[in-house]
C-alpha positions as CSV (number, residue, x, y, z in Angstrom):
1,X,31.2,-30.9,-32.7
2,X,28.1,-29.9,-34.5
3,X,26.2,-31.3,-31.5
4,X,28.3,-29.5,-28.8
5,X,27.4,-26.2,-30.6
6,X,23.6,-26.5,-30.5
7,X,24.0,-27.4,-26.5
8,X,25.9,-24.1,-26.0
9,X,23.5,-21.9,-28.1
10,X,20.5,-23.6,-26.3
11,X,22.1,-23.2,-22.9
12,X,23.2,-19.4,-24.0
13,X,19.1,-19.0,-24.9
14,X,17.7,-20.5,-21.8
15,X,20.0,-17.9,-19.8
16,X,18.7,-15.2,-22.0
17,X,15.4,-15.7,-21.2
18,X,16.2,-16.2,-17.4
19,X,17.3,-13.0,-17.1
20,X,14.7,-11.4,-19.2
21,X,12.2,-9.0,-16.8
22,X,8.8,-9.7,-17.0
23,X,6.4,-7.4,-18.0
24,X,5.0,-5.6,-14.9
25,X,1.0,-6.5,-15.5
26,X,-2.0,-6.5,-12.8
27,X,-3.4,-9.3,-11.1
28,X,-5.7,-10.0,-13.9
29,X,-3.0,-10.6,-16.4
30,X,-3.5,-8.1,-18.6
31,X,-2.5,-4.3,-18.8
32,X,-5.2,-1.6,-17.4
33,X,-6.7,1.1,-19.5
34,X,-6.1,4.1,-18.3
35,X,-8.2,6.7,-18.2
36,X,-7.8,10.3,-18.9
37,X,-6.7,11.4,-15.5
38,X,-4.8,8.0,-14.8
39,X,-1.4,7.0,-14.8
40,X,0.7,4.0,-14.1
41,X,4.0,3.5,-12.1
42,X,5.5,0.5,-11.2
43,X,2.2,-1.8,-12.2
44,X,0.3,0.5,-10.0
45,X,-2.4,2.7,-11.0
46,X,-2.9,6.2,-9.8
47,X,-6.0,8.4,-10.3
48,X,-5.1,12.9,-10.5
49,X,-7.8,14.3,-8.0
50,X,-10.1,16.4,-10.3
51,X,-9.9,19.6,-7.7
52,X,-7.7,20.9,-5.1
53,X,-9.7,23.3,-3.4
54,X,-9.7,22.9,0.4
55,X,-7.4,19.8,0.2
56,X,-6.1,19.7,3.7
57,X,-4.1,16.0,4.5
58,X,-2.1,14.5,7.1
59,X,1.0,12.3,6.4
60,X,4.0,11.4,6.2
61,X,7.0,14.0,3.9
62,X,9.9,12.7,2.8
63,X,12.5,14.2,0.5
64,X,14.7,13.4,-2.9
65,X,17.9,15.6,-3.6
66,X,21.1,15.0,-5.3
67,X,20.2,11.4,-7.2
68,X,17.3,13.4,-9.2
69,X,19.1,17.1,-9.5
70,X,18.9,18.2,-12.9
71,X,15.8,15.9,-14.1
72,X,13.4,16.8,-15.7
73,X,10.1,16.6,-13.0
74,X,6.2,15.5,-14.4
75,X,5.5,18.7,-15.6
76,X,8.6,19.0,-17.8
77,X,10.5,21.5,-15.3
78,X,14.2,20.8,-14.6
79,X,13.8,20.1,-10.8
80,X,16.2,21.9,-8.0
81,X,17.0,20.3,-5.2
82,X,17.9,23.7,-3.6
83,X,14.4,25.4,-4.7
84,X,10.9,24.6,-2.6
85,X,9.2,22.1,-4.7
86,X,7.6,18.8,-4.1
87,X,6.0,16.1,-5.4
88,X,2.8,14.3,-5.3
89,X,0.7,11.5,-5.9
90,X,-2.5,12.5,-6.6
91,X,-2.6,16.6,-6.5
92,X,-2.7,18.2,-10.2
93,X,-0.5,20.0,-11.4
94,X,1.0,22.9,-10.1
95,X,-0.8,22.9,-6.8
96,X,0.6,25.7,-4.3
97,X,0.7,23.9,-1.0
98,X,1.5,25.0,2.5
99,X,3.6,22.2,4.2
100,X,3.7,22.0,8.7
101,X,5.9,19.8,10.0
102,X,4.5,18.6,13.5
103,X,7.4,17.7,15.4
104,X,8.5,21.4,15.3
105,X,5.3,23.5,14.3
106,X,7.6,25.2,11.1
107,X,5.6,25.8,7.9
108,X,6.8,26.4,4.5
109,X,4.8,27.4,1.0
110,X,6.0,24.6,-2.4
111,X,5.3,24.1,-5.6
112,X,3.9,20.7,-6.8
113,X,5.3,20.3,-10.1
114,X,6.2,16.7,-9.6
115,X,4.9,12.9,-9.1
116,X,5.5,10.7,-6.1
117,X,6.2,9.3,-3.4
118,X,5.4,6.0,-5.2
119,X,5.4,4.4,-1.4
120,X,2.1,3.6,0.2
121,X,3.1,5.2,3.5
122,X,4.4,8.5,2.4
123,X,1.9,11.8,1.7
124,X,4.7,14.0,-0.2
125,X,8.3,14.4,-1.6
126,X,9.6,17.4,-0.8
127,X,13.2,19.1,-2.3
128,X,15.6,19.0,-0.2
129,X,15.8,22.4,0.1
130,X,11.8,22.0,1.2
131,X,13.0,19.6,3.7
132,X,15.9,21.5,4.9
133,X,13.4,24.6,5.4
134,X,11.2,22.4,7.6
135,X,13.9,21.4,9.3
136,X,14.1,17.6,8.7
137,X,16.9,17.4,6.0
138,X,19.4,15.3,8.1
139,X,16.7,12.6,8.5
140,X,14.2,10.3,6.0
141,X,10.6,11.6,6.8
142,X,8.5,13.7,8.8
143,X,4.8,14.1,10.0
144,X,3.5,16.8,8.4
145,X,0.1,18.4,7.4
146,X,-0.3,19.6,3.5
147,X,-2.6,22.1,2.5
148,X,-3.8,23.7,-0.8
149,X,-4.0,27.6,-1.0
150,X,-7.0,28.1,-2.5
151,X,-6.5,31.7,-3.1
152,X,-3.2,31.2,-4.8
153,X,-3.9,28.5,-6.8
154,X,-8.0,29.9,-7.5
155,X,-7.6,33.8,-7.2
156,X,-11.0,33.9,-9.7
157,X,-12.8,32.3,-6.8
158,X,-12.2,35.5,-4.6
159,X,-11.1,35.7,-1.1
160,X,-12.1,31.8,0.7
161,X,-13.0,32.1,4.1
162,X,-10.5,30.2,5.9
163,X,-11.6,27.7,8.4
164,X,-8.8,25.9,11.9
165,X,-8.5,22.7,11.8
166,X,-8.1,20.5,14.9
167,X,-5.9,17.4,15.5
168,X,-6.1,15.2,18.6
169,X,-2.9,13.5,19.7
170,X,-4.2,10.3,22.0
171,X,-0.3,8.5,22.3
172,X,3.4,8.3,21.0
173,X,4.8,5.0,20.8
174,X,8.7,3.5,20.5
175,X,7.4,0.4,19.4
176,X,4.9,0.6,16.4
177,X,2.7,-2.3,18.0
178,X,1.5,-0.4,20.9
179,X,0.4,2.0,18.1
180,X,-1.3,-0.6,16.4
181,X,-3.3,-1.8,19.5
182,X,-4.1,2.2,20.9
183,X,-5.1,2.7,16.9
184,X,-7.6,-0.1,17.2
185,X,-8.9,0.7,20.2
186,X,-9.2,4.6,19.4
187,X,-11.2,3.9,16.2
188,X,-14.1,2.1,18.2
189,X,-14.2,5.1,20.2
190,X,-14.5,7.6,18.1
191,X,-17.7,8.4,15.6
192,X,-17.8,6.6,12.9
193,X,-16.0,8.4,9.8
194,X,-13.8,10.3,12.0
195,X,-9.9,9.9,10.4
196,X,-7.9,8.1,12.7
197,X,-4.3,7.1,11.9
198,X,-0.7,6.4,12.7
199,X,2.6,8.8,12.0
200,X,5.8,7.9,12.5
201,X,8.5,10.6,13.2
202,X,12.3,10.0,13.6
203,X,14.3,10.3,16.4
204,X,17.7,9.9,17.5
205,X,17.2,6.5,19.5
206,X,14.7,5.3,16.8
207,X,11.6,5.8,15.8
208,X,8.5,7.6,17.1
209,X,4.6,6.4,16.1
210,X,1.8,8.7,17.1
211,X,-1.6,8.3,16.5
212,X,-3.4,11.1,15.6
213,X,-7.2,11.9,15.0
214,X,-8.8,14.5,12.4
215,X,-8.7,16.8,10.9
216,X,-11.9,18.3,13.0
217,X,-13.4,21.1,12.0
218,X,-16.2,21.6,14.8
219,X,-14.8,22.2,18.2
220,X,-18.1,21.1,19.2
221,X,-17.0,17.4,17.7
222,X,-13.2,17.7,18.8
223,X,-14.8,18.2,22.8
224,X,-16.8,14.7,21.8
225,X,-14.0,13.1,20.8
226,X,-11.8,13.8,23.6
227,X,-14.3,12.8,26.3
228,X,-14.9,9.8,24.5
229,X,-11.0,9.0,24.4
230,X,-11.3,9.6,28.5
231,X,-13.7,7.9,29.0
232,X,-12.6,4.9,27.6
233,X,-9.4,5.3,29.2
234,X,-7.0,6.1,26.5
235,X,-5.3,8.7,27.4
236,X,-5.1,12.0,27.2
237,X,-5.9,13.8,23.9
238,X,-3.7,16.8,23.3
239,X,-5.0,19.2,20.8
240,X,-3.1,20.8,17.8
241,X,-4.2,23.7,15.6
242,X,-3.5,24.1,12.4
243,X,-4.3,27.3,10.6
């Protein structure tokens, strides 16, 4: 009897410690230091840009609503799905942001006050509310370009002169592997250093992968670019402003 006993307590413990979760460490096996402007999620480590002035990006927006009405955000705020908010990796905060989304050209103005998407592919979370605004709210993600206001976010810095910013379109794409290939092949003709990437945008039969290149800030550069892309025989590059 005594016997039977210790086999059920040792099989209790062995299922104990099955189920246990191991500690999420990195590769090296051993927990990073963070430093001042560092912080971890999920066993990754992510590093608060210093500065936002004239942060301009292009990405991918997606959007959180009901599941995290209520919370408490990064900052210590009680989010609102229904306000204009959002969320970010990297940004500090608050950041004042102007949001585009590029399938339909509508912009909205948000408040960072929040951390994530914790997803290597996204650029922003947006409130639903945000989302709803910009006219994605009935779907997962959107391209979208995200830029600081420098003069709302640094009014001591005076009036900054405010500069376009071009964006070559050289292909959409059903399937994400003729992306791929028109990405590779784009990159070796453009300069060197010139941003060249993929964004994917939902639609009613699927999905949508574009690949777009910039920002450029010299027309003098964009009218390169495009006559490289021609010349190469890549397409056509259609041109987008963003202001």
């Amino acid at each position: 009897m005594l016997l039977k006993l210790f086999i059920i307590v040792v099989v209790q413990c062995c299922l104990l410690v099955g189920c246990a979760t191991p500690p999420i460490i990195n590769p090296s096996g051993t927990k990073p230091e963070l430093g001042p402007n560092q912080y971890e999620v999920f066993g990754q480590v992510y590093e608060i840009m210093q500065e936002n002035v004239g942060y301009l990006e292009i990405g991918v927006a997606s959007w959180y609503g009901k599941k995290f009405h209520g919370r408490l955000t990064a900052m210590g705020e009680t989010y609102d799905m229904f306000g204009l908010t959002a969320a970010h990796k990297a940004l500090p905060l608050p950041t004042v942001v102007k949001v585009t989304n590029l399938d339909n050209g509508q912009s909205i103005i948000v408040r960072v006050n929040d951390r994530g998407p914790f997803h290597d592919d996204r650029l922003i979370d947006l409130s639903w509310g945000a989302a709803r605004a910009l006219g994605f709210e009935n779907q997962g993600t959107a391209p979208v370009v995200v830029e600081a206001l420098d003069e709302v976010n640094h009014p001591e810095l005076g009036k900054l002169k405010h500069q376009e910013s071009y964006y070559l379109q050289v292909g959409a794409f059903i399937a994400r592997a003729g992306a791929v290939k028109q990405l590779k092949d784009v990159k070796l003709a453009v300069p060197e250093g010139v941003p060249v990437r993929i964004l994917t945008s939902e639609i009613k039969t699927g999905m949508l992968y574009k690949v777009w290149i910039g920002p450029l800030d010299d027309p003098e550069e964009e009218s390169v670019v495009a006559l490289r892309i021609r010349d190469r025989n890549l397409g056509k590059a259609l041109r987008v402003t963003v202001e």
